[in-house]
C-alpha positions as CSV (number, residue, x, y, z in Angstrom):
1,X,0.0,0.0,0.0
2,X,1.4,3.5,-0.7
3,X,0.2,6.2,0.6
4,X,2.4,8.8,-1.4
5,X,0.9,7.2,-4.6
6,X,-2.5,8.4,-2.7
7,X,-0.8,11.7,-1.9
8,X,-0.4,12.2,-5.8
9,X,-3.7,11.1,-6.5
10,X,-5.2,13.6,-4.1
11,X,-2.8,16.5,-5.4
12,X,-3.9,15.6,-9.4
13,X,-7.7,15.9,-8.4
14,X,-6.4,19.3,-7.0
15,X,-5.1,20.1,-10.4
16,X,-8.3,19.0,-12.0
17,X,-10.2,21.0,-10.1
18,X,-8.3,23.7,-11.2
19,X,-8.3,23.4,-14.6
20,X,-12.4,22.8,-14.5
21,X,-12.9,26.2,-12.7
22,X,-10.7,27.4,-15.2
23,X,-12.8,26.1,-18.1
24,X,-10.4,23.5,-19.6
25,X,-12.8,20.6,-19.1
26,X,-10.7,18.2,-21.3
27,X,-7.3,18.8,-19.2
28,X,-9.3,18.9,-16.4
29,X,-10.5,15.3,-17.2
30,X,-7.0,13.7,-18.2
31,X,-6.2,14.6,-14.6
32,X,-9.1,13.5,-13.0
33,X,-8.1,9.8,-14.4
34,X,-4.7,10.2,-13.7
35,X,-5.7,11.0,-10.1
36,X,-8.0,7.9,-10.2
37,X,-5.5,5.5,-12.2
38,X,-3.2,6.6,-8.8
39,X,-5.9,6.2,-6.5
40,X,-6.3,2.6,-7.6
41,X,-2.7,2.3,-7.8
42,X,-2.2,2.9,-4.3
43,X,-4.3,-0.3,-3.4
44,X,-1.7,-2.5,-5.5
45,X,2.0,-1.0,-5.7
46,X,4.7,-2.6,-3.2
47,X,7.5,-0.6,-2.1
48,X,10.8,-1.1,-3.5
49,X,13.9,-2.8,-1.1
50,X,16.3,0.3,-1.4
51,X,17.6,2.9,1.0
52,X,14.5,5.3,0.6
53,X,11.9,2.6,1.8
54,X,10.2,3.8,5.2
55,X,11.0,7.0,4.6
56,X,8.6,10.1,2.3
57,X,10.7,9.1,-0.5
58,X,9.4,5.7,-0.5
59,X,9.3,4.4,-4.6
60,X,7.4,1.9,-5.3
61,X,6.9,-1.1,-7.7
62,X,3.9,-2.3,-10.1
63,X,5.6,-4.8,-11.7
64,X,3.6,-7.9,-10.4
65,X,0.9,-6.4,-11.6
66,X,0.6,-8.2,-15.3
67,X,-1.2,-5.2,-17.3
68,X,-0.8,-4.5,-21.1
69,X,-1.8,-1.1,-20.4
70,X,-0.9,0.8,-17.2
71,X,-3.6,3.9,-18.0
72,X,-6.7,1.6,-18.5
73,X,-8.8,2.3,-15.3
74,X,-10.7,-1.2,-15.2
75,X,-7.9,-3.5,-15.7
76,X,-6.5,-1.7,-12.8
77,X,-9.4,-2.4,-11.2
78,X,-9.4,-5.9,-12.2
79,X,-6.2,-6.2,-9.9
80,X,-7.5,-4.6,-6.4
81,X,-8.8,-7.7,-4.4
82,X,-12.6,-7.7,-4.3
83,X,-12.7,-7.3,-0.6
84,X,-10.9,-4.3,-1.0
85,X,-12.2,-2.7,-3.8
86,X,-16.0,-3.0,-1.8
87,X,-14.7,-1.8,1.7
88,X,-13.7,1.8,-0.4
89,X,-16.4,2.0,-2.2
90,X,-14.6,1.1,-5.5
91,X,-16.7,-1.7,-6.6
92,X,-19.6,0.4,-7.2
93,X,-17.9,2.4,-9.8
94,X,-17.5,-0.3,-12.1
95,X,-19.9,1.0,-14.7
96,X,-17.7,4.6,-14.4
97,X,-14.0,2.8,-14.6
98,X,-15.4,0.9,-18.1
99,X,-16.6,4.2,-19.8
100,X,-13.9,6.2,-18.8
101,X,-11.0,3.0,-19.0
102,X,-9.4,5.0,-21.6
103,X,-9.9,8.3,-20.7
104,X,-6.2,9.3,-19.7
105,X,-4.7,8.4,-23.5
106,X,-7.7,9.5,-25.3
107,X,-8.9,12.8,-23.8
108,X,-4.8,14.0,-24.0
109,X,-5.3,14.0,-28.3
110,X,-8.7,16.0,-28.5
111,X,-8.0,16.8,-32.1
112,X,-7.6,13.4,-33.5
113,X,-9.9,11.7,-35.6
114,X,-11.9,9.1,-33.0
115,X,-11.1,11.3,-29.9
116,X,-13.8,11.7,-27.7
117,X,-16.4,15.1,-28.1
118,X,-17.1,16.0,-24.7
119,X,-15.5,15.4,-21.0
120,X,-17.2,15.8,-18.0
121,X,-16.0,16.1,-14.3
122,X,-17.4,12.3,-13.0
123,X,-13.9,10.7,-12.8
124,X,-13.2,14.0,-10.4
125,X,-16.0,13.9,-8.3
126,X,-15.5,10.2,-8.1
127,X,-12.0,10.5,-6.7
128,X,-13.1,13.1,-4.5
129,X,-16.0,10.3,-3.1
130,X,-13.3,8.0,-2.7
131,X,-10.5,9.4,-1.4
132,X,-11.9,9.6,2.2
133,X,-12.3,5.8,2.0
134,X,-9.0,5.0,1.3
135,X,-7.6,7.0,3.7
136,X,-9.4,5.5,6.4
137,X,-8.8,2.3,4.9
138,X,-4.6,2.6,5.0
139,X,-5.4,4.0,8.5
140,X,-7.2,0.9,9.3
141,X,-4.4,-1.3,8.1
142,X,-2.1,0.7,10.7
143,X,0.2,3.0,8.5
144,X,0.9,5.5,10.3
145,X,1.9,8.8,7.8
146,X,1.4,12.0,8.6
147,X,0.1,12.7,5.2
148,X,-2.9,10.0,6.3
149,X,-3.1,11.5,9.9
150,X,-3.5,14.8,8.6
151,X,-6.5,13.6,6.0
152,X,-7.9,11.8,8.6
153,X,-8.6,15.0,10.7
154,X,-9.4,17.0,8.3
155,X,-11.6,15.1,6.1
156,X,-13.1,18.4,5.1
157,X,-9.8,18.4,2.5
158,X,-10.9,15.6,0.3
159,X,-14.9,16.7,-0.2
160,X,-15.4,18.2,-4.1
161,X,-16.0,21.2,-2.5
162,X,-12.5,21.9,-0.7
163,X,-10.7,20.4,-3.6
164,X,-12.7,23.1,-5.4
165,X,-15.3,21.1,-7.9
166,X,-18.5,23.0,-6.3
C-alpha cells in the first residue's frame, strides 16, 4: 500500500479541479483519471527494497501487476482484491472505470480523428468520493503517515468542494 501514490492522487484531483474552474474541461479530465489511475494504484503498488523505503521518498513497484496497459482504469481495477475494492467503495464504480477506461490516452489528443467530443468532471468527483475511504482504509491497516493523519482530521480536504469542484 502507498500512501504517497495516494498523496499524488489527491494532489492531481487538486489540479483538475483547477483546470475545470478554469474552463479547460478536457485537461481537467485527463487529470481527474490520472488521479484515479493513482488512487487505484495505491491499493496495489509494493514498495521497493532500497535505502528510501520507510522513509517520504518511498518508490514503489507495479511490476507484479501483469497489465498491457498501465492507464486503462478497469484492468486496474481488475487487480485490487474484491474485498478491497468493496470496503472503499470502488466496486460500485465499475460502470464509471469501463466508460472512462481509456480516458487518460484519449482525452490527451482531443484533435484526432476518433477522440472523444465532450468530458465531463465524473472521474473527479468520483476520486473526490473516494478518497476519504481509502484513507481511512490505509489507516485501518495501521500505516501511520502524517500525510494519512492529517487527512484523517481534516476530512473536510478531500470533499469536491475543498478540492474546489463545487
Amino acid at each position: 500500500m502507498a500512501i504517497w501514490v495516494l498523496e499524488s492522487a489527491y494532489r492531481y484531483a487538486k489540479a483538475s479541479a483547477v483546470l475545470l474552474n478554469a474552463h479547460l474541461t478536457f485537461e481537467s479530465e485527463v487529470n481527474a483519471a490520472l488521479a484515479m489511475e493513482l488512487l487505484i494504484k495505491s491499493l496495489l503498488v509494493e514498495a521497493v527494497d532500497n535505502p528510501r523505503r520507510g522513509t517520504v521518498l518511498e518508490q514503489y513497484s507495479s511490476r507484479h501487476i501483469k497489465l498491457k496497459d498501465g492507464h486503462d482504469l478497469i484492468s486496474l481495477y481488475s487487480e485490487v482484491p474484491k474485498e478491497i475494492a468493496e470496503k472503499v467503495g470502488l466496486a460500485s464504480q465499475v460502470g464509471l472505470l469501463e466508460r472512462k477506461k481509456d480516458t487518460f490516452k484519449s482525452l490527451r489528443y482531443i484533435y484526432e480523428e476518433k477522440a472523444p467530443r465532450g468530458s465531463d468532471n465524473l472521474l473527479l468527483q468520483t476520486v473526490c468520493w473516494l478518497l476519504p475511504q481509502v484513507v481511512d482504509h490505509f489507516v485501518q491497516a495501521g500505516h501511520e503517515d502524517k500525510w494519512l493523519s492529517y487527512m484523517k482530521s481534516n476530512p473536510q480536504l478531500m470533499m469536491a468542494s475543498s478540492i474546489g469542484t463545487c
